[in-house]
Residue frames relative to the residue before (quaternion, step in Angstrom):
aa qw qx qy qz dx dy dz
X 1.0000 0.0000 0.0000 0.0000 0.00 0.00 0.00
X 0.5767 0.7100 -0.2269 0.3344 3.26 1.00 -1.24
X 0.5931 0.4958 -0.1592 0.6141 3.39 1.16 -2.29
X 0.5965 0.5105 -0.4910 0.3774 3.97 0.20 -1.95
X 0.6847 0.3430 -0.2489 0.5930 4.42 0.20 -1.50
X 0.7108 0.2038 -0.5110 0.4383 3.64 -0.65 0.41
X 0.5943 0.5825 -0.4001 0.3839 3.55 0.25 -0.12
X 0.6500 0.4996 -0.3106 0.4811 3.20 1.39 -1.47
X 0.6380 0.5445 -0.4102 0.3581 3.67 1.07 -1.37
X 0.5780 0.6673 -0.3368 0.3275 3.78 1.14 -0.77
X 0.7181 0.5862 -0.1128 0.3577 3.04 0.98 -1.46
X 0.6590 0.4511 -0.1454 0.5841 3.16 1.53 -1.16
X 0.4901 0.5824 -0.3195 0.5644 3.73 1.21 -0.54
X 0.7139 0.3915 -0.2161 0.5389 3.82 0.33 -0.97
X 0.5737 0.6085 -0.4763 0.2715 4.19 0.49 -0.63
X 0.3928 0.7633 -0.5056 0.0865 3.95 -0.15 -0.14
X 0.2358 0.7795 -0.5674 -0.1218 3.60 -1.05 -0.11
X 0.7942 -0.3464 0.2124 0.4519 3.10 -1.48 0.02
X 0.2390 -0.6090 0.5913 0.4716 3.85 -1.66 -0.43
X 0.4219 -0.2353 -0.8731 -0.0658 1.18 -2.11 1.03
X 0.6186 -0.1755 0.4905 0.5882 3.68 -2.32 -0.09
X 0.1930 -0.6467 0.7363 -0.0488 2.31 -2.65 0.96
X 0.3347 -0.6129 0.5265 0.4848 3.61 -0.63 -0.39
X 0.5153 -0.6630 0.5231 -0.1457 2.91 -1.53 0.62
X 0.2752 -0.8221 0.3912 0.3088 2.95 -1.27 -0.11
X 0.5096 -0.6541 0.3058 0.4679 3.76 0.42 0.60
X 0.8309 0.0438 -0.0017 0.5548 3.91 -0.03 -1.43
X 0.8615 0.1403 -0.2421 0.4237 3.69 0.32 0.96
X 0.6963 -0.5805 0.1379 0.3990 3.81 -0.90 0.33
X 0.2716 -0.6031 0.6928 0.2870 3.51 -1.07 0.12
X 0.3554 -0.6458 0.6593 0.1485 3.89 -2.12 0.30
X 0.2578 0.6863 -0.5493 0.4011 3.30 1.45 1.01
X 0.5145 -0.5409 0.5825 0.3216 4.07 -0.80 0.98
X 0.1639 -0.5031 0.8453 0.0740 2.75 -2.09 0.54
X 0.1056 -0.8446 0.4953 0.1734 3.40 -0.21 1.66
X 0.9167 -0.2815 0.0817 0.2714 3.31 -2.16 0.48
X 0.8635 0.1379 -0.0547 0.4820 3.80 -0.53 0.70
X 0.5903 0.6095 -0.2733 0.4532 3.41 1.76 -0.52
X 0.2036 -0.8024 0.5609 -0.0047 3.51 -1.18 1.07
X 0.1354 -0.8190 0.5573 -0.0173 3.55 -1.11 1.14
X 0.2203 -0.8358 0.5014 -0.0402 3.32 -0.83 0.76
X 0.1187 0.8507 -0.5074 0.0697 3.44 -0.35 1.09
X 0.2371 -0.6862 0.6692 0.1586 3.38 -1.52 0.34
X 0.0223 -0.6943 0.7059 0.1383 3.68 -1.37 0.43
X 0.2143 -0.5569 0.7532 0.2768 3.77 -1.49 0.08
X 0.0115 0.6456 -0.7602 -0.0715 3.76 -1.17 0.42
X 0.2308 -0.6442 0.7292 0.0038 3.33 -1.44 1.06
X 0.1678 0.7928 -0.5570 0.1821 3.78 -0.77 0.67
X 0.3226 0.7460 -0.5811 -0.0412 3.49 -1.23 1.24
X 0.4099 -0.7496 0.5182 0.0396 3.54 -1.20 0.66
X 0.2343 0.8155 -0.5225 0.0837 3.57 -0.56 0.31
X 0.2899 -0.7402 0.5819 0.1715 3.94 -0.99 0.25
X 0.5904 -0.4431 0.6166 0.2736 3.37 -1.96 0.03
X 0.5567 0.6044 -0.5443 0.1690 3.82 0.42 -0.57
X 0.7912 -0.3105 0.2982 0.4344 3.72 -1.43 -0.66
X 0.7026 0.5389 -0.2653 0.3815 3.47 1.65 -0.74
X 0.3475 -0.7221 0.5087 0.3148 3.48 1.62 -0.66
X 0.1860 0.7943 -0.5783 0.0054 3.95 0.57 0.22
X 0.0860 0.7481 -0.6579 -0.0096 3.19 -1.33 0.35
X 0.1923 -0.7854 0.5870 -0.0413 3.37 -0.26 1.38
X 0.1201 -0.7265 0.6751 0.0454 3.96 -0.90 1.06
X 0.1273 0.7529 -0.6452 -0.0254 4.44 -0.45 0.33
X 0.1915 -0.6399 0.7368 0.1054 3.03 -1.49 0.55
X 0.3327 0.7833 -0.5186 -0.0823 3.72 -1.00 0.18
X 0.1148 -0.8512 0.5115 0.0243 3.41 -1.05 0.63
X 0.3286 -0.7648 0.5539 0.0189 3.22 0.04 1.68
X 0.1593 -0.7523 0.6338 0.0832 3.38 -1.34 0.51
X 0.0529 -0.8706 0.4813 0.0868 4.03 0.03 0.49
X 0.0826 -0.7533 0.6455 0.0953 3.40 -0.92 0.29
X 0.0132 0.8232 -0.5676 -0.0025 3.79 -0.74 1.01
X 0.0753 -0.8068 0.5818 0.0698 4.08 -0.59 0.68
X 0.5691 -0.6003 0.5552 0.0861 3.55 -0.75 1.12
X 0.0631 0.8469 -0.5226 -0.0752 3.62 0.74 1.10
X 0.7212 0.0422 0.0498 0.6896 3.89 0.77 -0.69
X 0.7090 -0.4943 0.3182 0.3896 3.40 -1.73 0.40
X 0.8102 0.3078 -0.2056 0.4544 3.70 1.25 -0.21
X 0.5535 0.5688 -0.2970 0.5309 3.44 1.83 0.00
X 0.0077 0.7916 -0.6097 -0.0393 3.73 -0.95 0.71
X 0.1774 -0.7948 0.5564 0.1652 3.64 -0.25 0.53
X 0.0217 0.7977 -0.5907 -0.1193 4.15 -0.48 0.27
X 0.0351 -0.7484 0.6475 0.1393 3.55 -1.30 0.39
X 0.0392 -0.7069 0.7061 -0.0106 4.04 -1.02 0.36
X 0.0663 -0.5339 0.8422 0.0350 3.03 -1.98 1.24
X 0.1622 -0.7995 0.5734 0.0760 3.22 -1.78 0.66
X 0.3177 -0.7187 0.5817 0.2103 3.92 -0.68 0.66
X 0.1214 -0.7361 0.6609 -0.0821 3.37 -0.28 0.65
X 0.0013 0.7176 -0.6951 0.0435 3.47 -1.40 1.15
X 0.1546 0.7801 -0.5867 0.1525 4.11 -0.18 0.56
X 0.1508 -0.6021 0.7841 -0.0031 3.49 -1.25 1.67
X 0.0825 0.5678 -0.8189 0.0078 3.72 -1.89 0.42
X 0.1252 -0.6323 0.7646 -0.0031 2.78 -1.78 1.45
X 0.3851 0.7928 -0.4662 -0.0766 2.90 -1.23 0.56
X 0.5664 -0.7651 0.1124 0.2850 4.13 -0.37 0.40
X 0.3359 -0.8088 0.4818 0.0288 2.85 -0.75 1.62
X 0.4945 -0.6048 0.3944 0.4839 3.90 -0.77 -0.14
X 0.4808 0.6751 -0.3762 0.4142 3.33 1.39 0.45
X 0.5647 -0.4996 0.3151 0.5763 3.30 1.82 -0.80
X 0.6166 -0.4352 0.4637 0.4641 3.73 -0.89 -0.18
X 0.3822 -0.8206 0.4115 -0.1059 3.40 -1.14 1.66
X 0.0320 0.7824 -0.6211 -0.0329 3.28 -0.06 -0.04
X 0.0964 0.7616 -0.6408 -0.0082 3.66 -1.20 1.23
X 0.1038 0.8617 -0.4967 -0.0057 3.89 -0.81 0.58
X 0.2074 -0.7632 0.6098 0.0524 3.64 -1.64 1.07
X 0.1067 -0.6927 0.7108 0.0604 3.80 -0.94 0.38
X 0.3454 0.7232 -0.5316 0.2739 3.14 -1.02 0.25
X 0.4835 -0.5904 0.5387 0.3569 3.92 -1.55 0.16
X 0.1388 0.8675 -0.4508 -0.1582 2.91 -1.11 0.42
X 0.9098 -0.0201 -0.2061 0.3598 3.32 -1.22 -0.62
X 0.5607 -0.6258 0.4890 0.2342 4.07 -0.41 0.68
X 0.0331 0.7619 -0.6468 -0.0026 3.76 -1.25 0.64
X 0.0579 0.7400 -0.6701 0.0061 3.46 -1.14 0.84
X 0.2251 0.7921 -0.5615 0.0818 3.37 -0.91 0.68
X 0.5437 -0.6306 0.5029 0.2319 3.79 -1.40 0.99
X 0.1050 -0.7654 0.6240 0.1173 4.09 -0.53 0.21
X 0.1470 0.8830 -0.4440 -0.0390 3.47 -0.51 0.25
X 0.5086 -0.7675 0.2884 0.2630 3.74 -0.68 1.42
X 0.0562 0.8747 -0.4531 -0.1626 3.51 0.63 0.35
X 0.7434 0.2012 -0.0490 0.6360 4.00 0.79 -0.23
X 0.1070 -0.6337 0.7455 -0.1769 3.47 -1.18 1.53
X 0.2913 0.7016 -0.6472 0.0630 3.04 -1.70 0.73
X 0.0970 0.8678 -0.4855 0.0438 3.50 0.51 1.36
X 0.3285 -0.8350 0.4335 -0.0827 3.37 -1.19 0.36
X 0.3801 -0.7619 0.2681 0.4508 3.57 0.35 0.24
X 0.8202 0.0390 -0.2233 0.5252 3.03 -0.99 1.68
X 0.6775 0.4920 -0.2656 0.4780 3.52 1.32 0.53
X 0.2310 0.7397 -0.6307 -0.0406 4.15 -0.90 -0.77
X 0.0912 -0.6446 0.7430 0.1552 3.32 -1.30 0.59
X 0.0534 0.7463 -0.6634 -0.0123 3.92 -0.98 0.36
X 0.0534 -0.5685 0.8200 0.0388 3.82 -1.77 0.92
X 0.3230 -0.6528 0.6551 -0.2008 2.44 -1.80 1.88
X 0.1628 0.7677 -0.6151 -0.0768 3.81 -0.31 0.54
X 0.0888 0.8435 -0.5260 -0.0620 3.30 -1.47 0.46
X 0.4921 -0.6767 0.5451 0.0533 3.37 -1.15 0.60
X 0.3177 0.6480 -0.6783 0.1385 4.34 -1.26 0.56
X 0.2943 -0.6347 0.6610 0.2714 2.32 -2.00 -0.68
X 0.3725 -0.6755 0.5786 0.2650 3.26 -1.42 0.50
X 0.0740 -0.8391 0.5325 0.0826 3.60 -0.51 0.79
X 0.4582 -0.7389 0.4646 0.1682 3.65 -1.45 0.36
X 0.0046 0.7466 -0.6166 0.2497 2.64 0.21 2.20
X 0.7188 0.2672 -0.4693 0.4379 4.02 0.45 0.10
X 0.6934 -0.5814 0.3577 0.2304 3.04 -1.91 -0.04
X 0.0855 -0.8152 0.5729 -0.0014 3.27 -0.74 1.61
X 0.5727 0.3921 -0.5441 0.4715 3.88 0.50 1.23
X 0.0487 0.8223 -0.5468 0.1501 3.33 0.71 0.80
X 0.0538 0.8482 -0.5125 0.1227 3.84 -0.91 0.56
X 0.1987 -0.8407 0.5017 -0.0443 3.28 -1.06 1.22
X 0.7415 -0.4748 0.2368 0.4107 3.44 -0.50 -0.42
X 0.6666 0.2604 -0.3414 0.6093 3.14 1.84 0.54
X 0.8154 -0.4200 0.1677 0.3614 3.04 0.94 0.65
X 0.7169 -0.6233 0.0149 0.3119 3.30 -0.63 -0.52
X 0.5509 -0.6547 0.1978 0.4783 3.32 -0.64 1.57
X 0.6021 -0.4118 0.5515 0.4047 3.58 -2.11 0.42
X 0.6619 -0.6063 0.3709 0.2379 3.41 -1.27 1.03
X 0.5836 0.6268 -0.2720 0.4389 3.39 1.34 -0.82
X 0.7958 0.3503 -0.2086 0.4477 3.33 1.35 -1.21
X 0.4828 0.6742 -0.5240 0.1941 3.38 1.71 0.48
X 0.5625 -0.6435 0.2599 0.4494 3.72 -1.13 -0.30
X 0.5622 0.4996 -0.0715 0.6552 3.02 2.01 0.13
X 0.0416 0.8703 -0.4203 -0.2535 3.43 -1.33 0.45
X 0.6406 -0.4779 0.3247 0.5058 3.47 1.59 0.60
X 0.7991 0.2916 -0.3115 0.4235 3.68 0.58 -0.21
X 0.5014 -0.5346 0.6202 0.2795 2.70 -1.91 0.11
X 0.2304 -0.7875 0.5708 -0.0315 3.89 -0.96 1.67
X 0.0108 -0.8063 0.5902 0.0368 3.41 -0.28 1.14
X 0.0918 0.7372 -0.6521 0.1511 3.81 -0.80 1.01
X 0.5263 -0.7023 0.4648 -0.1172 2.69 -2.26 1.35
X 0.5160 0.8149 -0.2592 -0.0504 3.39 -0.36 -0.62
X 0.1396 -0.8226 0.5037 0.2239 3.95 -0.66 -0.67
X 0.2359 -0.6994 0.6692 -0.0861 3.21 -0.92 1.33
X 0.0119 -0.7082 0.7047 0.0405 3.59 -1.33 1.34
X 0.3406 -0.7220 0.5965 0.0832 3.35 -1.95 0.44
X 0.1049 -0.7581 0.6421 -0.0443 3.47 -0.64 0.68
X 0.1082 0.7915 -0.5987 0.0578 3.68 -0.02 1.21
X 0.0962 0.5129 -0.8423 -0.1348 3.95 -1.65 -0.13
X 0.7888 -0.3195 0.3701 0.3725 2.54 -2.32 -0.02
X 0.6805 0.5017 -0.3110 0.4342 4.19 1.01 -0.86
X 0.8412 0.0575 0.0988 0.5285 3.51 0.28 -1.04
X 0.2145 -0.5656 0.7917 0.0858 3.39 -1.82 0.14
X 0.0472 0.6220 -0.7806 0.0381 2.72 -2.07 1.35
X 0.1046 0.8107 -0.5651 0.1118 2.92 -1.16 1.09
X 0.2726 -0.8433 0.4548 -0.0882 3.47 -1.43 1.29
X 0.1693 -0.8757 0.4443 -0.0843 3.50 -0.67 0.83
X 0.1555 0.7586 -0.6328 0.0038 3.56 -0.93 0.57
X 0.0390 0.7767 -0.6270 0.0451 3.81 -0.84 0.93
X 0.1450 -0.5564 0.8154 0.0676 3.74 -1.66 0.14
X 0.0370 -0.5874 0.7935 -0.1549 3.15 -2.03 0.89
X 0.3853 -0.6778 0.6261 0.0148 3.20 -0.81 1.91
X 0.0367 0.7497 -0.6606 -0.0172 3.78 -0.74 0.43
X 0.2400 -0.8404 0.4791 0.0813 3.26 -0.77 1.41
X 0.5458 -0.5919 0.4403 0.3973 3.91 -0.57 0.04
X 0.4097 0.5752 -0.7080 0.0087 3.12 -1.95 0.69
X 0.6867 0.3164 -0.4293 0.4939 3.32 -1.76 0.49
X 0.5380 -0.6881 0.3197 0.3672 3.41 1.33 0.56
X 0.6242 0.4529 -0.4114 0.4857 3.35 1.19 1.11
X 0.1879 -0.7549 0.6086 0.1562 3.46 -1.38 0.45
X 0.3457 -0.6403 0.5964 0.3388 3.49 -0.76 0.57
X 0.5150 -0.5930 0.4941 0.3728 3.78 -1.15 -0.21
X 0.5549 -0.5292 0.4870 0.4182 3.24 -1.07 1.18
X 0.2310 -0.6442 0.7125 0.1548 3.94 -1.75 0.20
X 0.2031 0.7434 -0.6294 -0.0998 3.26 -1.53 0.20
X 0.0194 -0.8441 0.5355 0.0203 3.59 -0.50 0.57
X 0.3862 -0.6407 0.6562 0.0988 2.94 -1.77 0.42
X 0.1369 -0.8720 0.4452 -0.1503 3.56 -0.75 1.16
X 0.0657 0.8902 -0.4435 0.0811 3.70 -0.24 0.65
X 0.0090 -0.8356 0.5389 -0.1062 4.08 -0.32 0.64
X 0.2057 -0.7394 0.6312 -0.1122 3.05 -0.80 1.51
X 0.1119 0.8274 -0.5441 0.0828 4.22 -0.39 0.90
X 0.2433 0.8089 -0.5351 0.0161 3.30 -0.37 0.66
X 0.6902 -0.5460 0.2731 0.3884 3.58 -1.50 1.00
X 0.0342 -0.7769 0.5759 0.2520 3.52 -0.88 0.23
X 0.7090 0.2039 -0.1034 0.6671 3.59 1.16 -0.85
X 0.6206 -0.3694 -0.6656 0.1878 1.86 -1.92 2.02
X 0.6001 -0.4647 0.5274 0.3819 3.82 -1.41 1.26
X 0.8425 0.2576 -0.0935 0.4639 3.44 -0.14 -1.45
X 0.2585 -0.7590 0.5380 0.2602 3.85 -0.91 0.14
X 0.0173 -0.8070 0.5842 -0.0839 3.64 -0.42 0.78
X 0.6894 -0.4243 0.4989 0.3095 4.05 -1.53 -0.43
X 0.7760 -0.1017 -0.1850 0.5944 3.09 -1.14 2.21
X 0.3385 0.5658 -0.6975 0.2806 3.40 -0.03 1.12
X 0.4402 -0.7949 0.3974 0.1278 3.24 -0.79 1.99
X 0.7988 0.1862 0.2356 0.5212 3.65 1.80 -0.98
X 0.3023 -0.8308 0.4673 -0.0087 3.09 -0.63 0.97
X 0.1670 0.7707 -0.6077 -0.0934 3.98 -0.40 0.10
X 0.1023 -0.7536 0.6484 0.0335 3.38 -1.25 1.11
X 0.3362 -0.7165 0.5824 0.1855 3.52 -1.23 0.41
X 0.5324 -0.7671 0.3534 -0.0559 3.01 -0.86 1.21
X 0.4132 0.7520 -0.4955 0.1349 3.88 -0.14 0.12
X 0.1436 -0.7485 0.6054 -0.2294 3.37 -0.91 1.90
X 0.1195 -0.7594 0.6344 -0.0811 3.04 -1.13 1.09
X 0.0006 0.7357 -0.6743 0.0631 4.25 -1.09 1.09
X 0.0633 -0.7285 0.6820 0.0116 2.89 -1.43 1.28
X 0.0302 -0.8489 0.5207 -0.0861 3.54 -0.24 1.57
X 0.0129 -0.8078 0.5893 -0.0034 3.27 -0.96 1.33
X 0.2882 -0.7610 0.5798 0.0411 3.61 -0.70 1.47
X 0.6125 -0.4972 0.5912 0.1676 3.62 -1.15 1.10
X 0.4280 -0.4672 0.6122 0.4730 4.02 -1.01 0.51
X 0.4160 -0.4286 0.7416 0.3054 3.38 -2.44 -0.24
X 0.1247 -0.6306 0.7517 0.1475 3.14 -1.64 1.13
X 0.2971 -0.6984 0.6510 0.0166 3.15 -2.10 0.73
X 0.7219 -0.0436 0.1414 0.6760 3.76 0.40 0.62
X 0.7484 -0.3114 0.4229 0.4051 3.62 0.45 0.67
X 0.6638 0.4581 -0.2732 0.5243 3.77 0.90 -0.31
X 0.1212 -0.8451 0.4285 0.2959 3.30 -1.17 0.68
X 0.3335 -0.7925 0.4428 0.2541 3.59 -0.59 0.44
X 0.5227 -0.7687 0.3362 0.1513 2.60 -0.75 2.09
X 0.4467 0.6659 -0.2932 0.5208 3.97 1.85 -1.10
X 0.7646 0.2611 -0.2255 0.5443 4.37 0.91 0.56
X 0.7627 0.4170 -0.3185 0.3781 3.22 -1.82 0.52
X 0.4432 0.7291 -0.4362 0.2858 2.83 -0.91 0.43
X 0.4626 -0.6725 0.5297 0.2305 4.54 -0.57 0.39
X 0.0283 0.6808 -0.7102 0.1771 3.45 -1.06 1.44
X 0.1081 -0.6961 0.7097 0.0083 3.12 -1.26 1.26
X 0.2942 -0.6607 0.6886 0.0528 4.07 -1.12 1.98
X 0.0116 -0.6374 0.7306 0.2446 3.37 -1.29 0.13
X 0.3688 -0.7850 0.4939 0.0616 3.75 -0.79 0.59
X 0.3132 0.7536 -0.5767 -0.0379 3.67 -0.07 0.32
X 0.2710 -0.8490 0.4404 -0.1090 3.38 -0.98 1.03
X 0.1102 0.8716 -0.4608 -0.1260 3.95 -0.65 -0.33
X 0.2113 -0.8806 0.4242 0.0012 3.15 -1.43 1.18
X 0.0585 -0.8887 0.4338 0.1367 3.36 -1.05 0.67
X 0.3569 -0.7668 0.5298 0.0625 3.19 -0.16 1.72
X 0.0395 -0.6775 0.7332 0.0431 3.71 -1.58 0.97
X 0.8018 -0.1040 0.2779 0.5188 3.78 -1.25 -0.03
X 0.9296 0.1509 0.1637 0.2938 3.17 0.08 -1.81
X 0.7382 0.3684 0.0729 0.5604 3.17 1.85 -0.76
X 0.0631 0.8248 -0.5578 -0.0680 3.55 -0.77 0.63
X 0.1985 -0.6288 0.7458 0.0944 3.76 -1.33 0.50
X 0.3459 0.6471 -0.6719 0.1006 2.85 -1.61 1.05
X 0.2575 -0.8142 0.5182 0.0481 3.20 -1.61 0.53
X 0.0476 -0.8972 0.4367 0.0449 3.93 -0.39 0.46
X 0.2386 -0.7539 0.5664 0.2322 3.46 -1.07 -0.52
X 0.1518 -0.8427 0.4980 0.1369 3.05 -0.70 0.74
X 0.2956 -0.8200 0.4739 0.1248 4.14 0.04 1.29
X 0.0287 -0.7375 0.6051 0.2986 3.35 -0.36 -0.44
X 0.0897 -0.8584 0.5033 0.0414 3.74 -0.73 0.94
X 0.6714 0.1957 -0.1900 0.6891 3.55 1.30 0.37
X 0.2584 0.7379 -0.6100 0.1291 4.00 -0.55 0.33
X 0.0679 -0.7981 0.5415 -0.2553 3.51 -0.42 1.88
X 0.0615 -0.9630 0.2236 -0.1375 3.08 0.95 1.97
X 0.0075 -0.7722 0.4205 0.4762 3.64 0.30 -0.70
X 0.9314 0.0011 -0.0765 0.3559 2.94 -2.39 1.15
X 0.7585 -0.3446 0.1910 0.5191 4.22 -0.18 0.16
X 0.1487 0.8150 -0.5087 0.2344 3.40 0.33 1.33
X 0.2595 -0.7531 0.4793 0.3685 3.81 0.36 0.46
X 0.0525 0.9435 -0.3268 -0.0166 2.45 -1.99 1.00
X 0.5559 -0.6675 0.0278 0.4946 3.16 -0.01 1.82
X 0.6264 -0.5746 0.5030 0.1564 3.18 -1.52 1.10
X 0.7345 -0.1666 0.3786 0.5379 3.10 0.51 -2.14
X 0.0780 0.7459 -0.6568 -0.0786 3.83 -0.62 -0.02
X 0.0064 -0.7760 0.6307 0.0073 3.45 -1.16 1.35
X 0.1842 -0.8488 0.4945 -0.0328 3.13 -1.14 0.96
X 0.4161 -0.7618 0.4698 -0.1604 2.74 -1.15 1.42
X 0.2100 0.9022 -0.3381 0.1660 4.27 0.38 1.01
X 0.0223 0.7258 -0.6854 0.0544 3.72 -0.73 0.71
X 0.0050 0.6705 -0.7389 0.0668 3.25 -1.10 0.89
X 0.0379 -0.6081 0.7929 -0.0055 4.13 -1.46 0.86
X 0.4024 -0.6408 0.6372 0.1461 3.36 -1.24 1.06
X 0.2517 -0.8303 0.4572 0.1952 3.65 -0.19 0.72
């Protein structure tokens, strides 16, 4: 669950495009520029729960809502930053009775560089590859504590390390549709004597116009439909050098979704399904993840 929300914060961190608004992709990046001196602002809501069959009965409710800033350093440099709020109840049973533990709070920070490395645009067309490179850093709080003490590391809002991660993301745009594709990895390093599992995924988005069919003069707006698809595979969790066998493991979301793009602005909204999830041994697992997005080119 933990890896499923940092991924999302990635994904949404990486979204930008020139002005005017564009479409997009919903849960991962597009290689559409963020042109020169120009700044974009976005918000997501992410809804997510997860639970298992094991002896404990988990059920895991998150809320998170990343906030991103992104600045157009040169015509081929993008810089992005993202804080997230993060809200996350788990119940689950104990011989004590059925539990219920919860944290709110900001957490961990992203910064990362994007960079156009290959253009090739055409009339009424562009293809563009984008690698890019950050880090996740440990700005929220991972000694959190309740009335039994101290939360399980997974459920902190923070994990103490420092996340270095990698990747490239291409675009294929016309005036009708957008395809776009993606492959990243993110090293996660230990503290508090845990490690989350490294992640790496694979990512793909398909967007085509639905309203107006035909394109014509003073169209105020644009709605495209949406269908996206993430295959995320998460590294076991080590504890003390130990792995723990209760993590990790390869989930594949299909996503359909829908946007509406103005001049300057976009709304959109998705779902994220999970239609194959091939965990190990009583790993929770994700239920659903809805999303929620506004972006204003600034």
């Amino acid at each position: 669950m933990k890896s499923l929300i940092r991924s999302g914060f990635l994904a949404l961190l990486l979204l930008a495009a020139a002005v005017p608004a564009l479409a997009a992709p919903i849960t991962f990046n597009t290689a559409l520029p963020v042109a020169r001196g120009q700044g974009i602002f976005r918000a997501q809501l992410q809804y997510l729960t997860s639970s298992d069959n094991g002896p404990g009965n988990r059920e895991l409710e998150a809320w998170a809502t990343p906030v991103v800033g992104v600045y157009g350093l040169t015509e081929k440099w993008a810089l992005f930053g993202i804080v997230p709020y993060l809200d996350k109840e788990l119940e689950v049973n104990t011989p004590m009775g059925r539990l219920t533990r919860d944290v709110s709070g900001l957490g961990d920070a992203t910064f990362l560089a994007r960079y156009t490395a290959f253009q090739r645009d055409r009339p009424g067309r562009t293809f563009r590859l984008a690698p890019f490179a950050g880090l996740k850093t440990p700005t929220g709080e991972d000694d959190e504590r309740d009335g039994l003490g101290r939360l399980p590391q997974p459920l902190q809002l923070g994990t103490g390390s420092w996340d270095p991660f990698f990747g490239a993301v291409a675009t294929l745009q016309s005036l009708q549709r957008q395809f776009d594709a993606a492959l990243s990895y993110r090293f996660n390093t230990e503290a508090n004597h845990f490690k989350l599992g490294d992640v790496a995924r694979l990512d793909f988005s398909w967007q085509e116009r639905l309203w107006p069919r035909k394109l014509g003069p003073g169209v105020p707006a644009f709605v495209y439909g949406v269908l996206e698809g993430n295959l995320i595979w998460q590294d076991r969790n080590e504890i003390d050098g130990r792995d723990d066998p209760d993590s990790g493991g390869a989930t594949l979301f299909v996503a359909p979704g829908l946007q509406y793009v103005t001049k300057r602005t976009v709304l959109e909204a998705a779902v994220q399904l999970p239609v194959l999830q091939d965990l190990n041994d009583d790993a929770l697992e994700t239920d659903y993840v809805a999303i929620l997005s506004f972006r204003v080119n600034l």
